[in-house]
Each structure stands twice: as C-alpha cells, then as structure tokens.
N, C-alpha and C positions, 0 to 999 in steps of 0.2 A: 598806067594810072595817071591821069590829073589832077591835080589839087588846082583849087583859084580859093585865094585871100583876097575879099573885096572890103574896103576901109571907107565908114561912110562918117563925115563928119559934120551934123547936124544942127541946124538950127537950135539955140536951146529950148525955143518957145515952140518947136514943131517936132522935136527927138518921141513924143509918144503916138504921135500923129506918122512918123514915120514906124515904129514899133506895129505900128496897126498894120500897115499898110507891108511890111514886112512879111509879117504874122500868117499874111493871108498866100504866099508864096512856101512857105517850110512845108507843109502837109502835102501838096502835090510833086513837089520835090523828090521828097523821100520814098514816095508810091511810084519812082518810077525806076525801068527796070536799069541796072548800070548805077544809080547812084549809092554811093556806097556810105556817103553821111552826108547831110547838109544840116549845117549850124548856124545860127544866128548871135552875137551875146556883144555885150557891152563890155567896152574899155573901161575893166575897175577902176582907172586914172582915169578917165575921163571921161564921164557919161553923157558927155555929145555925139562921143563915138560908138558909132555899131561895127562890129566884123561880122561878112558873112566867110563861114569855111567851106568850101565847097569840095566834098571829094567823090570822082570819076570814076567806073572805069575803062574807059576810052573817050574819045572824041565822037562817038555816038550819042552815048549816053549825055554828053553836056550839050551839045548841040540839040537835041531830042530837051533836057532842064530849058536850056535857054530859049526853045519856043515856045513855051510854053504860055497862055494867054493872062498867067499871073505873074510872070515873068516882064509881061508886055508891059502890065500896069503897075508896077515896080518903077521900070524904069521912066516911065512917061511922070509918075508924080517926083521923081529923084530933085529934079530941076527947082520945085517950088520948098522941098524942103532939107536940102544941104547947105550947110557956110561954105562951104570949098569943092571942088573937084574930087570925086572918088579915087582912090586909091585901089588901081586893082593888079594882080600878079599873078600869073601861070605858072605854076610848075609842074616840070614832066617827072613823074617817079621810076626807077624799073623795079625797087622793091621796098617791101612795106614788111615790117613784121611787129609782133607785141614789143611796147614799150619795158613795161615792166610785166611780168608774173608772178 
C-alpha cells in the first residue's frame, strides 16, 4: 500500500480558485480501480492550506491516478496559484488495520 500526503500552500486570494480546480480531480480518483481513498481538506490552522491524502493499493493503481487528464490539469494550474512549493511524501505501508472499533 501507498499512501502520498500532498501540502499545498495557497495563495490567499486564489485558495477557492484552487478548491475548484481540485474539486474536479477527487471524483475520477476514487472511480478508479486500486484507489483505496483519495481526500482532499483544509488545514483547520490554516486555510491557505489544502492536503491531499492519497491512499494506493500498489504502484499501479497511483501511477494509473497520476495519469490521469484531471490530474494533468491540476498540476499545470498549481504554478499560478500556490505561495510556496508543494509539500509532498511517499510512504510505503505493509499493514493497515481499523483505528478504532
């Protein structure tokens, strides 16, 4: 399993403009086969910032999310509306189980 935390830290006058443009990436995500959540939400500290949680289950399935042509246009408007460089992090799982019950 993979998980990817992607930290996006927003323009303030463009954080809705990015939320759009987000928005339009989570729905084909989720319809594909292997992804096992894909999240999107706002830093309650800090609503410049978006997280996206991405979780895998293999390097198929992300590779297969990541070409995806809403994926494409994601990252092509990134540029005109972050304050800073993304924040992004891989990690490899070998087990996952419920948190709480």
């Amino acid at each position: 399993m993979i998980i990817v935390r992607f930290k996006m830290r927003c323009q303030t006058a463009k954080v809705d403009r990015a939320i759009e443009v987000l928005n339009d990436v989570i729905g084909p995500s989720r319809a594909l086969p292997g992804v096992l959540n894909f999240d999107i939400g706002r830093d309650l500290s800090d609503p410049d910032c978006l997280i996206a949680t991405e979780v895998f289950e293999d390097p198929v399935a992300m590779d297969a999310q990541e070409s995806l042509p809403e994926v494409g246009a994601v990252l092509a408007a990134l540029p005109g509306l972050l304050a800073a460089p993304p924040e992004a992090t891989r990690f490899h799982v070998s087990l996952a189980e419920p948190h709480m019950s």
